[in-house]
C-alpha positions as CSV (number, residue, x, y, z in Angstrom):
1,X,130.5,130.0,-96.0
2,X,127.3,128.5,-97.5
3,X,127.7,130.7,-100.8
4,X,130.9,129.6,-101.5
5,X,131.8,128.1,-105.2
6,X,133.6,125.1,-106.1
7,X,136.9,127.3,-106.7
8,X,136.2,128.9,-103.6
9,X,136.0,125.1,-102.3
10,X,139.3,124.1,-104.4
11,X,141.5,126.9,-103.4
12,X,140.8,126.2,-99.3
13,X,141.4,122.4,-99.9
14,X,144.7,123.4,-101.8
15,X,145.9,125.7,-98.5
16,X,146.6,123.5,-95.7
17,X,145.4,125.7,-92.6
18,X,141.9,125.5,-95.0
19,X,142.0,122.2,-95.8
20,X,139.6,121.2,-93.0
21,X,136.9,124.1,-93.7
22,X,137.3,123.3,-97.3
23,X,136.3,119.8,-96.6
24,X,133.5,120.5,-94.6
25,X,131.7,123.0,-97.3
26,X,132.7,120.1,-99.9
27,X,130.5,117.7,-97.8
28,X,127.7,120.0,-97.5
29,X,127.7,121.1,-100.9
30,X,127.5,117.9,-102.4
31,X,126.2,115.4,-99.6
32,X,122.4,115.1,-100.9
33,X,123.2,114.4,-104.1
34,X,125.9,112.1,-104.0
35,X,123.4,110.3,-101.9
36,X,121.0,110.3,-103.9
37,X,123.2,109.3,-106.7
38,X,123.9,106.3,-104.5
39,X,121.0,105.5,-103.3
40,X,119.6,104.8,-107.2
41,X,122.3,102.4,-108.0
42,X,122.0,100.2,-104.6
43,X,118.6,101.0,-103.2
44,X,119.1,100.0,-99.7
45,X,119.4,104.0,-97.6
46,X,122.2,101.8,-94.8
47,X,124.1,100.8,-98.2
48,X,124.3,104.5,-99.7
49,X,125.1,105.8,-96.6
50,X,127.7,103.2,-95.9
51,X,128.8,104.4,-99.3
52,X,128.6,107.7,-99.0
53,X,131.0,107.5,-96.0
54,X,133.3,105.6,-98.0
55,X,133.0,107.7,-101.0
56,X,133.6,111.3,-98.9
57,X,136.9,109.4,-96.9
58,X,138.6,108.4,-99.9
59,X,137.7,112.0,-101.8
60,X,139.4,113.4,-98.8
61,X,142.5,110.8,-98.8
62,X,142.6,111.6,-102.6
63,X,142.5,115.2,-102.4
64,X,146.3,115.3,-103.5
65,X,145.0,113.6,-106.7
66,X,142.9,115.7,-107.6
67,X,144.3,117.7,-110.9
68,X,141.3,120.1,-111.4
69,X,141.1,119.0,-115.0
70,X,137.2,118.3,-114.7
71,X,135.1,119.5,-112.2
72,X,135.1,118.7,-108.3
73,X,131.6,117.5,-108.6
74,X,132.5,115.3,-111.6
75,X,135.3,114.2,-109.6
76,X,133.5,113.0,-106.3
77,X,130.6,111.5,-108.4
78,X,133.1,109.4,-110.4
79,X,134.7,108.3,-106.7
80,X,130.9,107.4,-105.4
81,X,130.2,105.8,-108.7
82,X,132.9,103.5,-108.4
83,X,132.4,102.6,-104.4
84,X,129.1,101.9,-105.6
85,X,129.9,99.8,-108.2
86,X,132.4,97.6,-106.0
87,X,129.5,97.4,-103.7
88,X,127.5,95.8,-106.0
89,X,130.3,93.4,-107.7
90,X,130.7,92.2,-103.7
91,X,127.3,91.7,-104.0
92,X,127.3,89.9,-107.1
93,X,130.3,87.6,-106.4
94,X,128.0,86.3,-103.2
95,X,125.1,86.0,-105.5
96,X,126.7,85.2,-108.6
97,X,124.5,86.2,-111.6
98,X,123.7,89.5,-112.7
99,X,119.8,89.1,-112.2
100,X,120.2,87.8,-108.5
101,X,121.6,90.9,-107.8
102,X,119.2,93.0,-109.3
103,X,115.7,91.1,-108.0
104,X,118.0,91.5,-104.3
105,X,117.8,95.3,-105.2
106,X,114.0,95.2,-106.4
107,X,113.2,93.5,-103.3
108,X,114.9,96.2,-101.3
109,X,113.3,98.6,-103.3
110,X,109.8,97.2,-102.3
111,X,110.6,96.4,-98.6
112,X,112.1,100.0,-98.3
113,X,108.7,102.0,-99.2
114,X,105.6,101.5,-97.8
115,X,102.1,100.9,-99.1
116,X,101.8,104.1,-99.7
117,X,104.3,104.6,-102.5
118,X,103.1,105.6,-105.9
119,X,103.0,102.3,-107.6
120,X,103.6,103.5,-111.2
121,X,107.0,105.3,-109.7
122,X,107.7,101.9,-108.2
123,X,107.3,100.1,-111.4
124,X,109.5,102.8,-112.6
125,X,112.4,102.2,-110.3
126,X,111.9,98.5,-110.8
127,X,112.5,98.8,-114.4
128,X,115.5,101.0,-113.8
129,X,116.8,98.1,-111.2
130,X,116.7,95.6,-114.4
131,X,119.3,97.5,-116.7
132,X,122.6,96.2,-117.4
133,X,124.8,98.0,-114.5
134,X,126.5,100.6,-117.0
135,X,122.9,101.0,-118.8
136,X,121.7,102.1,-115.3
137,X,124.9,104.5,-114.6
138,X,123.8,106.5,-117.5
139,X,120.3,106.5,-117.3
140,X,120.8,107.8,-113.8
141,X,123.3,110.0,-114.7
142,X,121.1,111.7,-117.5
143,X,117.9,111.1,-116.5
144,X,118.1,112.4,-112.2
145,X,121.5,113.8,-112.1
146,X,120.9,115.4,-115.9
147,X,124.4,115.9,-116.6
148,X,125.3,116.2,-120.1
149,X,127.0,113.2,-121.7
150,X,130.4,115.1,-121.5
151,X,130.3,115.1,-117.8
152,X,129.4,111.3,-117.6
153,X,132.3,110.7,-119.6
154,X,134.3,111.8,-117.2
155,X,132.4,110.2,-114.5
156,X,132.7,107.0,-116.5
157,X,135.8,107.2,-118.4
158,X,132.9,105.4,-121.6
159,X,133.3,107.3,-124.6
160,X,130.6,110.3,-125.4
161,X,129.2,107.8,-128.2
162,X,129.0,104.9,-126.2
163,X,127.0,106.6,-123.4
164,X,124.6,108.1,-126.0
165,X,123.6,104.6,-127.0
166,X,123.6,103.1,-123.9
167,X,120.9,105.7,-122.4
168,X,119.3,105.4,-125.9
169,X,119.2,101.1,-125.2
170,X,118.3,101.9,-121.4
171,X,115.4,104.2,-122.3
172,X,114.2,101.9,-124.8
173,X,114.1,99.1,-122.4
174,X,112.3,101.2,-119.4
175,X,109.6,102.0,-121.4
176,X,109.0,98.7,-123.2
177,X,108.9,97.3,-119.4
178,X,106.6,99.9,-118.1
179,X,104.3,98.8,-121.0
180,X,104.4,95.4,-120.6
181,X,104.2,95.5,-116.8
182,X,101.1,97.8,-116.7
183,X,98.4,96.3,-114.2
């Protein structure tokens, strides 16, 4: 059923003749925005949905695993976070440093939207690209997703503290880019 909750969700995955069904209204519950989610950490849409894939078949392998201590949709963000993550490192150990990977994933950016694209929201994503990895978890996290810092932290496993400066540094270092890179 479209209206259904995530207990409604939980308690069909838990029943094995529901399992299935219980699957299904997972994915369409939370498919757009685990894309999304994605999407802003590796740019390229045939990488997030690659990812995505990967993130939905190991949620469903992991099923078992999953305690109900946090939220469902904490729990399948922390899954895609992590795929996304060793996406990246695979990326990185082919490209070695840290800002090779992120001009790769500015240049995807660029090639991936046409001319049309608001250039200030370009420069915008750009300077997101150019955080430190776990800088640009949380600022994605809290800025699109707007999850509190509790929920990151279990997204994250980082401490509530550490987050709170991180997107504090991250925010700091978005802005002092979109000065400087004003045309």
């Amino acid at each position: 059923m479209v209206g259904d909750t995530e207990q409604d969700i939980i308690m069909k995955l838990r029943d094995p003749k529901m399992c299935n069904a219980g699957f299904e209204q997972l994915v369409l519950m939370y498919r757009e925005s685990l894309y999304w989610h994605i999407r802003r950490l590796v740019v390229s849409n045939e990488d997030a949905e690659d990812i995505l894939q990967e993130s939905l078949i190991k949620a469903y392998r992991s099923l078992d695993e999953f305690r109900g201590e946090s939220r469902l949709f904490t729990w399948l963000y922390r899954i895609a976070t992590n795929e996304s993550l060793q996406f990246l490192r695979r990326k990185k150990l082919s490209f070695t440093p840290y800002e090779e990977v992120s001009d790769m994933l500015i240049r995807t950016l660029y090639a991936e939207n046409n001319t049309d694209a608001d250039e200030l929201l370009l420069r915008f994503q750009e300077a997101i690209l150019r955080l430190p990895e776990k800088q640009r978890v949380v600022f994605n996290l809290r800025y699109y997703d707007e999850l509190s810092y509790e929920e990151i932290s279990r997204i994250t496993g980082q401490s509530v503290a550490t987050l709170k400066t991180g997107y504090h540094y991250a925010v700091e270092k978005v802005k002092k880019y979109m000065v400087n890179s004003q045309i």
